[in-house]
N, CA, C and O atoms as CSV, one atom per row, in Angstrom:
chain,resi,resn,atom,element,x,y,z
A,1,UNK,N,N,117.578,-180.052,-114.267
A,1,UNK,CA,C,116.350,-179.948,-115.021
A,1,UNK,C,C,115.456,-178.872,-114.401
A,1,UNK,O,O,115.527,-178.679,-113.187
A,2,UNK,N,N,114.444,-178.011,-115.324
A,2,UNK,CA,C,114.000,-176.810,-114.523
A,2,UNK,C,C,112.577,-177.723,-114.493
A,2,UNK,O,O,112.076,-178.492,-115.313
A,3,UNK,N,N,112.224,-177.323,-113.324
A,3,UNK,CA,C,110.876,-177.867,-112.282
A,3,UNK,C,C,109.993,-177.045,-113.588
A,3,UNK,O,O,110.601,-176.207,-114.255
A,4,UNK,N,N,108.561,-177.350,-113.877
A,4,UNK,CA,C,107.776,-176.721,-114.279
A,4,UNK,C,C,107.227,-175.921,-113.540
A,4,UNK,O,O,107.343,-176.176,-112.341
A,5,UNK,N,N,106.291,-174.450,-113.983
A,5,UNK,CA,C,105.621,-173.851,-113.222
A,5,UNK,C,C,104.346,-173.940,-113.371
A,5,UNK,O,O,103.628,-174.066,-114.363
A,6,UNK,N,N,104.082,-173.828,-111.866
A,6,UNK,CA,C,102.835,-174.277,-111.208
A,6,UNK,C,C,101.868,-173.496,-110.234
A,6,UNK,O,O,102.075,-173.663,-109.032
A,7,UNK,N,N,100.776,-172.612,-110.636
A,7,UNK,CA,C,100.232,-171.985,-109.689
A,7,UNK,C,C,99.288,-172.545,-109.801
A,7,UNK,O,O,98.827,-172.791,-110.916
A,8,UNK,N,N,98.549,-173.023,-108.380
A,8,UNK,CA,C,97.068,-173.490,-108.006
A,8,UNK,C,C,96.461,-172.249,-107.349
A,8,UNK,O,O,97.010,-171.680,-106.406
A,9,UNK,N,N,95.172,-171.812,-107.952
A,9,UNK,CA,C,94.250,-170.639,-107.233
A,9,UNK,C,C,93.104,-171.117,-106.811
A,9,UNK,O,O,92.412,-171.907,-107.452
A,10,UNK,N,N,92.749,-170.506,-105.326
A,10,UNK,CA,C,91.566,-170.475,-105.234
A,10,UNK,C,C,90.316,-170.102,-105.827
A,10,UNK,O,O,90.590,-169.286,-106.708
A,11,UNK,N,N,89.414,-170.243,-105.794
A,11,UNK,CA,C,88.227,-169.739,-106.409
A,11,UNK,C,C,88.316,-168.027,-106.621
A,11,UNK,O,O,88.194,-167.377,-107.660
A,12,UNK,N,N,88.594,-167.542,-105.131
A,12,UNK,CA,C,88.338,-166.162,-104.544
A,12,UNK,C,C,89.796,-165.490,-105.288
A,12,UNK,O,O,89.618,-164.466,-105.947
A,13,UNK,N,N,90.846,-165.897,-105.220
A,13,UNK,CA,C,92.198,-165.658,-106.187
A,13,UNK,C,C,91.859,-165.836,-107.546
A,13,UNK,O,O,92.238,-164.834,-108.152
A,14,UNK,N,N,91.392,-166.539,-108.206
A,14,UNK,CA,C,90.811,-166.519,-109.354
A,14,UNK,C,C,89.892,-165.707,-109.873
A,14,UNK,O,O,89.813,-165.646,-111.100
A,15,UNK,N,N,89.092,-164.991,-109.123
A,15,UNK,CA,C,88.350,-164.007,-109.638
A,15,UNK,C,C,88.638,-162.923,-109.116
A,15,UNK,O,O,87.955,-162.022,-109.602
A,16,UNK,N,N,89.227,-162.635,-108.468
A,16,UNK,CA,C,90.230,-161.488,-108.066
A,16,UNK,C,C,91.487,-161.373,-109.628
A,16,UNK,O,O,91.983,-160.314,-110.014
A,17,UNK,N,N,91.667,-162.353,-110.078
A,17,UNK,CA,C,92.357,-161.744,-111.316
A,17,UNK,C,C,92.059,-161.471,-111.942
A,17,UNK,O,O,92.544,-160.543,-112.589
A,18,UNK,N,N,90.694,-162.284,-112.305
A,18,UNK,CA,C,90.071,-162.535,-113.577
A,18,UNK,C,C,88.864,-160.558,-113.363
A,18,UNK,O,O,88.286,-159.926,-114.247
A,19,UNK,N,N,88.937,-160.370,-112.410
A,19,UNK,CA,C,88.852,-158.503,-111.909
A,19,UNK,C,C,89.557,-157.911,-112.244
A,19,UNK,O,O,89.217,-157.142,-113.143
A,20,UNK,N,N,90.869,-157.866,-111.806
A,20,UNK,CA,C,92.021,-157.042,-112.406
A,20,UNK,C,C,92.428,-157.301,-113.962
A,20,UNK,O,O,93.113,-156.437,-114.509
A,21,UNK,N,N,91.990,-158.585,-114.780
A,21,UNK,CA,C,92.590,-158.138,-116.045
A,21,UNK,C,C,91.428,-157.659,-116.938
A,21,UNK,O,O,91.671,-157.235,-118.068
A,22,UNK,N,N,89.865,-157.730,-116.337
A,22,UNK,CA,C,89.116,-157.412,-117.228
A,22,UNK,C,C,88.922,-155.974,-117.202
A,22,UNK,O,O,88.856,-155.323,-118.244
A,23,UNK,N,N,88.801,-155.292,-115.684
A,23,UNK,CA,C,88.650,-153.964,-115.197
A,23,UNK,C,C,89.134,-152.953,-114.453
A,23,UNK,O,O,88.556,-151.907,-114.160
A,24,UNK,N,N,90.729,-153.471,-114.018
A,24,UNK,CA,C,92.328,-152.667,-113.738
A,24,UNK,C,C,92.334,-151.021,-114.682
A,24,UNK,O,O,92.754,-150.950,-115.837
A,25,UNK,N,N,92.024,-150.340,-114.242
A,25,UNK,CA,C,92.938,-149.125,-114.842
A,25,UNK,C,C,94.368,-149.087,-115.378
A,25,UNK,O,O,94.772,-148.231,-116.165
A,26,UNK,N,N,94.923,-149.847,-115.002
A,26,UNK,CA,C,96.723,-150.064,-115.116
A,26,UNK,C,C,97.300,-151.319,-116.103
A,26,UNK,O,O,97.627,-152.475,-115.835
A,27,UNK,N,N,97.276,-150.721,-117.087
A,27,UNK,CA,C,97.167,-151.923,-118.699
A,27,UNK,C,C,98.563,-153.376,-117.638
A,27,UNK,O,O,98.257,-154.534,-117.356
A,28,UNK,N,N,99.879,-152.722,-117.342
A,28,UNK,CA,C,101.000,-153.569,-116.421
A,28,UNK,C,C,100.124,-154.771,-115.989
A,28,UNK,O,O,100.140,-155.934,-116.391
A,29,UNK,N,N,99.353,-154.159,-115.055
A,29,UNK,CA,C,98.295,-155.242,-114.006
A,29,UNK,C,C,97.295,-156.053,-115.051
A,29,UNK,O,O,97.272,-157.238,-114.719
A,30,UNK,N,N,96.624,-155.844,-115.983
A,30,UNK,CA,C,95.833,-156.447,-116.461
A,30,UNK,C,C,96.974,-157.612,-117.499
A,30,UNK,O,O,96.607,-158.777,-117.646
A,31,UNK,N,N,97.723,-157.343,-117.857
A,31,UNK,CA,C,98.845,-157.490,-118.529
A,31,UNK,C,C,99.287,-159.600,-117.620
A,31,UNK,O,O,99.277,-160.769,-118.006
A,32,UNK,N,N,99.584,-158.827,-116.354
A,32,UNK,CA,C,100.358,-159.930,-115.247
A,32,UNK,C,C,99.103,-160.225,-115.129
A,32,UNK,O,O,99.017,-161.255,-115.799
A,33,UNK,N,N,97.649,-159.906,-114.549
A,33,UNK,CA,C,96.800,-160.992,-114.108
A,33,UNK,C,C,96.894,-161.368,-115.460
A,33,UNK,O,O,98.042,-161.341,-115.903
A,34,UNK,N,N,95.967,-161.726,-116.275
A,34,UNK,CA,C,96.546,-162.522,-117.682
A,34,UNK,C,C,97.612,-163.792,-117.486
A,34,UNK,O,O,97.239,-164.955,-117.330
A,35,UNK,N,N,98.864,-163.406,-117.517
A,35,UNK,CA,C,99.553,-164.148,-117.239
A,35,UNK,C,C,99.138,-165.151,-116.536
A,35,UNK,O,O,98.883,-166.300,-116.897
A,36,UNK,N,N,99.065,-164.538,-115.242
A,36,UNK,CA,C,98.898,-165.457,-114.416
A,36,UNK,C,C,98.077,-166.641,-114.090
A,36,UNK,O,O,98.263,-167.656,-113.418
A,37,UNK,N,N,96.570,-165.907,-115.181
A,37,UNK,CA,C,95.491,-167.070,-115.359
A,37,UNK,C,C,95.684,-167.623,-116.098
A,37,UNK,O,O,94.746,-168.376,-116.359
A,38,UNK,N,N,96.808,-167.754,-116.942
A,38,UNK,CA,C,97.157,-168.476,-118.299
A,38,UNK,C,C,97.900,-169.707,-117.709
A,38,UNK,O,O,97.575,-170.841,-118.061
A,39,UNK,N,N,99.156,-169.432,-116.580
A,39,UNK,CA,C,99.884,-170.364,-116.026
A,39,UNK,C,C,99.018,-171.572,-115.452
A,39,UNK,O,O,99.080,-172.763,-115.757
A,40,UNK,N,N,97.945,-170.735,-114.261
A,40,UNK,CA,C,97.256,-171.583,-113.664
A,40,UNK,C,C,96.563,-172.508,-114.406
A,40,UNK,O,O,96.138,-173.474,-113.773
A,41,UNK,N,N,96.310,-172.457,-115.743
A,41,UNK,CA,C,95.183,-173.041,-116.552
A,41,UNK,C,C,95.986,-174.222,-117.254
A,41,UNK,O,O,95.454,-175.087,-117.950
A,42,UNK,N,N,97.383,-174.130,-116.959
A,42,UNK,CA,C,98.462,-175.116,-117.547
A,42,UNK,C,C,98.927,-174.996,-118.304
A,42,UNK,O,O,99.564,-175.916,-118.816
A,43,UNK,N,N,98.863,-173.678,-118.852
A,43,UNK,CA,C,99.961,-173.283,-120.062
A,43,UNK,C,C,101.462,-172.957,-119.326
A,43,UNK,O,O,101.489,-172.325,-118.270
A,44,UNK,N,N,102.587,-173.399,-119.915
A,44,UNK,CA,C,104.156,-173.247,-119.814
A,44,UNK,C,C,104.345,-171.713,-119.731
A,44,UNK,O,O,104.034,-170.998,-120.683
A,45,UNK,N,N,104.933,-171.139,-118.413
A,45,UNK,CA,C,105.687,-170.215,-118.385
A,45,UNK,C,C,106.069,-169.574,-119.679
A,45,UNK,O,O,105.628,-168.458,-119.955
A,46,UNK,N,N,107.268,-170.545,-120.894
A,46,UNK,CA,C,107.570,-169.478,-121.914
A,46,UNK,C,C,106.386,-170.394,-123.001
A,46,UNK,O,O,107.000,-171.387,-123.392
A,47,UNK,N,N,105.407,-170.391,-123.405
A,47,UNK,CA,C,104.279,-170.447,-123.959
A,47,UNK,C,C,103.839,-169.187,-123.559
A,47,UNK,O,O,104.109,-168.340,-124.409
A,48,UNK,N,N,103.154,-168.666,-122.397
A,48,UNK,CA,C,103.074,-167.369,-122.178
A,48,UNK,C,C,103.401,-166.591,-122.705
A,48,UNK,O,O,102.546,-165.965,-123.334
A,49,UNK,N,N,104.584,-166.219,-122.768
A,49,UNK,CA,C,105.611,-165.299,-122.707
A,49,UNK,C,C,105.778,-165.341,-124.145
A,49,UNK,O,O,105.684,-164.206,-124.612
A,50,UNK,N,N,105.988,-166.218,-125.007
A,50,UNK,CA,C,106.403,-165.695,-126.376
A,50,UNK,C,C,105.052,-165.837,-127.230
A,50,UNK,O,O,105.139,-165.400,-128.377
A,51,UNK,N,N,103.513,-166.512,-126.754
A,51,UNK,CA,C,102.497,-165.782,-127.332
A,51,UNK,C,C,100.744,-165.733,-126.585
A,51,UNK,O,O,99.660,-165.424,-127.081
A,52,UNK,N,N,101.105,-166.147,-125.349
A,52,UNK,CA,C,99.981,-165.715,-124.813
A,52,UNK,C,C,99.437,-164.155,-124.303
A,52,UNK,O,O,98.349,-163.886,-123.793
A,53,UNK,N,N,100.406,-163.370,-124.574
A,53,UNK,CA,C,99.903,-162.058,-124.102
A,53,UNK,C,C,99.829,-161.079,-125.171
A,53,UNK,O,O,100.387,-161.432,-126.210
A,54,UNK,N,N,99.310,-159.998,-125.172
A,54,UNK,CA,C,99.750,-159.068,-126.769
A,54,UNK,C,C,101.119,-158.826,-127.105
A,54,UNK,O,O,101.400,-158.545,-128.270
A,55,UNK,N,N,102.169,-158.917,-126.063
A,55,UNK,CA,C,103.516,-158.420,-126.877
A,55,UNK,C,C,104.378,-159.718,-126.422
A,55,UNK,O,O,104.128,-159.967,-125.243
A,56,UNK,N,N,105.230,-160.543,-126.935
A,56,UNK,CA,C,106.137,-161.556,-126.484
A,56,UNK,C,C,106.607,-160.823,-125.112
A,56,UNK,O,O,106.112,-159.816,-124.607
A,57,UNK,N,N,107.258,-161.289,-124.835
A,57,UNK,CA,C,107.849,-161.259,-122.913
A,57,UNK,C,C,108.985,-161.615,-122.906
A,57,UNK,O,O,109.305,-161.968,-124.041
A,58,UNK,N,N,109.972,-161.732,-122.032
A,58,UNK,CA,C,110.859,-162.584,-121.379
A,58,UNK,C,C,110.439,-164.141,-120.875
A,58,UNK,O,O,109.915,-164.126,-119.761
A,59,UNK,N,N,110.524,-165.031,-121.277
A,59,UNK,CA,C,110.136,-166.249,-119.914
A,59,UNK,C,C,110.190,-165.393,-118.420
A,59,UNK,O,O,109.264,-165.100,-117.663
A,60,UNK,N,N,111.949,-165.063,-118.297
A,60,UNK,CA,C,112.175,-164.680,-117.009
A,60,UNK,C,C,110.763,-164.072,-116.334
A,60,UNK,O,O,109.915,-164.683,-115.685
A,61,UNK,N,N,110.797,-162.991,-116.624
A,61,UNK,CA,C,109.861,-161.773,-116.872
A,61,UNK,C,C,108.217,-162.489,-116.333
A,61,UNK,O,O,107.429,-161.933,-115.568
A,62,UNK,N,N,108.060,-163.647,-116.898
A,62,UNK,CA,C,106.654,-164.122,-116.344
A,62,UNK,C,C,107.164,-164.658,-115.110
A,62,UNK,O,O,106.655,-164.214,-114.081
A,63,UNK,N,N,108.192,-165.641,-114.996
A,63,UNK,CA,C,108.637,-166.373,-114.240
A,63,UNK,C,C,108.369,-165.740,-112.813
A,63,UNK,O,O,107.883,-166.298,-111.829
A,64,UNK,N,N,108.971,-163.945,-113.001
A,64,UNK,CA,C,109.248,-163.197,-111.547
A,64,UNK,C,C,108.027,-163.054,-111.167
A,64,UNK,O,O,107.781,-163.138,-109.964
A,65,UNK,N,N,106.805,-162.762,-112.271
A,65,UNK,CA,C,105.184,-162.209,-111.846
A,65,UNK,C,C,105.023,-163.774,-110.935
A,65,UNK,O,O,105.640,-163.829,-109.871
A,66,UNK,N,N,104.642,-164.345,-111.135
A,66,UNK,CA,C,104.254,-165.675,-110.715
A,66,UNK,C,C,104.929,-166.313,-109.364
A,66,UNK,O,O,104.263,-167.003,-108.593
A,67,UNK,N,N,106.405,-165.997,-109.139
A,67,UNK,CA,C,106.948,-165.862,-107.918
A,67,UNK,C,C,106.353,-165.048,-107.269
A,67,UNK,O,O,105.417,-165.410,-106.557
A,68,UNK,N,N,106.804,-163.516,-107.356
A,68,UNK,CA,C,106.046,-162.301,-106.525
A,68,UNK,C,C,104.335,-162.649,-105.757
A,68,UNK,O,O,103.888,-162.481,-104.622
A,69,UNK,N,N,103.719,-163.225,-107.113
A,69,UNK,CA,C,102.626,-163.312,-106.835
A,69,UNK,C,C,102.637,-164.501,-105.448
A,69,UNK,O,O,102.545,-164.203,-104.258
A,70,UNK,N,N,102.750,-165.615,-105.920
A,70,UNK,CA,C,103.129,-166.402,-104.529
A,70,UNK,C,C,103.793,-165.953,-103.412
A,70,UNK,O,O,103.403,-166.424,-102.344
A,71,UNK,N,N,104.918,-164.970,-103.381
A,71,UNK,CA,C,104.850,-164.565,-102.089
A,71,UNK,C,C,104.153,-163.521,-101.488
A,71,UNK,O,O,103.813,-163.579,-100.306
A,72,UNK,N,N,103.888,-162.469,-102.287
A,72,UNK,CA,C,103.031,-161.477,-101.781
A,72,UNK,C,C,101.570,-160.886,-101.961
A,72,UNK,O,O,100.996,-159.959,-101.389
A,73,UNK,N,N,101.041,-162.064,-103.310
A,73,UNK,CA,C,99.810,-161.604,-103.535
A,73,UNK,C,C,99.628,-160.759,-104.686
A,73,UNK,O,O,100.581,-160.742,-105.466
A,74,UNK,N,N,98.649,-160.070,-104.968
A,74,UNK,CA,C,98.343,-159.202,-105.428
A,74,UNK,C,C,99.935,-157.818,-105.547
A,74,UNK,O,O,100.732,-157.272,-106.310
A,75,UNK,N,N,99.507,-157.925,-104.246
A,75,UNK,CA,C,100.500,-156.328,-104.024
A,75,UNK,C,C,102.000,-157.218,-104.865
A,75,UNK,O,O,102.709,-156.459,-105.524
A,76,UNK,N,N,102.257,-158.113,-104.845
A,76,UNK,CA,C,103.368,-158.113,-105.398
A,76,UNK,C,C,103.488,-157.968,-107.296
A,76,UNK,O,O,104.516,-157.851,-107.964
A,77,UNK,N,N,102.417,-158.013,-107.650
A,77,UNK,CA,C,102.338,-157.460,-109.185
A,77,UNK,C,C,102.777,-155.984,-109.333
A,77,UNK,O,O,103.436,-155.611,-110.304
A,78,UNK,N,N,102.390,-155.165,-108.343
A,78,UNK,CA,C,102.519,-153.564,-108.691
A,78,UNK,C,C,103.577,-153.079,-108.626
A,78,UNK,O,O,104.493,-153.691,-108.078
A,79,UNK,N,N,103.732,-152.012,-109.091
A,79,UNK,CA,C,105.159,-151.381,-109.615
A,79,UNK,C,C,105.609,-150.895,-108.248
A,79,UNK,O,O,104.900,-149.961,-107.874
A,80,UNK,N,N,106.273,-151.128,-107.642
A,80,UNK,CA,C,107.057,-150.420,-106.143
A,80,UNK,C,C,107.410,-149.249,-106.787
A,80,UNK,O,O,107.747,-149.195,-107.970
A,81,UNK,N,N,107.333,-148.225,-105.959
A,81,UNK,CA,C,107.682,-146.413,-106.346
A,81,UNK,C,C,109.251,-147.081,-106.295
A,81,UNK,O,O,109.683,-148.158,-105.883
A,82,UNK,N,N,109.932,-145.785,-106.980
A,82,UNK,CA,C,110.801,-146.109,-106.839
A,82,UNK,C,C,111.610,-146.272,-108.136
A,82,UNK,O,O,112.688,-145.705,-108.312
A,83,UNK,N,N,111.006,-147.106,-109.057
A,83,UNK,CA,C,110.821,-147.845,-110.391
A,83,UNK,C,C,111.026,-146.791,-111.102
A,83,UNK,O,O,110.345,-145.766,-111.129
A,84,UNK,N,N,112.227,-147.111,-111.842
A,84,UNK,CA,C,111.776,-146.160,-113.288
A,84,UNK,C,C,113.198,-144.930,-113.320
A,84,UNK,O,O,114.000,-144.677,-112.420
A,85,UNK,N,N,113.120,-144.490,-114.378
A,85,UNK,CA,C,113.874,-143.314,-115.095
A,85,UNK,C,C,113.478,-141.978,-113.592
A,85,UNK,O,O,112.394,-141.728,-113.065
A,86,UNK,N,N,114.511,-141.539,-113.382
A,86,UNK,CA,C,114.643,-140.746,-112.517
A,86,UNK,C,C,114.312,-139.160,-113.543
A,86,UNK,O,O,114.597,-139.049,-114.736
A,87,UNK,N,N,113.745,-138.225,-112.796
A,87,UNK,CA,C,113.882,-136.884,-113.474
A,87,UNK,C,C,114.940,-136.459,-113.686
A,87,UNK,O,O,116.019,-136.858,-113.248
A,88,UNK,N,N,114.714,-135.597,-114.390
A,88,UNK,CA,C,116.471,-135.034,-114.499
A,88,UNK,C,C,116.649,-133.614,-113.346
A,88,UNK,O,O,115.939,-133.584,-112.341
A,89,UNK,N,N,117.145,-133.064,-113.486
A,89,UNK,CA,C,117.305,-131.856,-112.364
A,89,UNK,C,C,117.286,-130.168,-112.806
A,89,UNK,O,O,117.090,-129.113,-112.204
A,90,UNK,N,N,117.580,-130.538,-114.091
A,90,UNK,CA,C,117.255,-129.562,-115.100
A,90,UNK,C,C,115.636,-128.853,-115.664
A,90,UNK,O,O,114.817,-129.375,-116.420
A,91,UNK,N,N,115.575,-127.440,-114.948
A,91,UNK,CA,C,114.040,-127.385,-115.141
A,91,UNK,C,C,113.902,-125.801,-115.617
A,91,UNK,O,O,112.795,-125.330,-115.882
């Protein structure tokens, strides 16, 4: 049986998101805090995901924000360099 998900925030974590999704430059980040205040508030992982945000999601996909976030915080929402379609070599 899958455990439900469960994030408890502090006050100071809580408005630290509720920062990043109102006034983030980086739509991604405002995107995952969202999420994330949605989980904490007791909405289901795929409730999220197929209509709490503007575009449906993966479950998975919230599942990983919400891990990351528990282990690393903040920094674990952001895109690690690295990420992404490589250039081509052709110029």
């Amino acid at each position: 049986m899958v455990r439900p998900l469960n994030l408890a925030l502090s006050d100071t974590q809580r408005q630290e998101l509720v920062q990043i999704r109102d006034h983030d430059p980086r739509p991604y980040m405002r995107e995952r805090a969202a999420a994330l205040l949605k989980i904490a508030d007791g909405y289901s992982g795929l409730q999220v995901a197929q209509t709490g945000l503007l575009k449906p999601r993966d479950p998975d996909t919230v599942y990983t924000w919400v891990r990351r976030y528990q282990q690393h915080g903040i920094a674990g929402l952001v895109i690690r360099a690295g990420r992404g379609r490589k250039p081509t070599g052709s110029s």
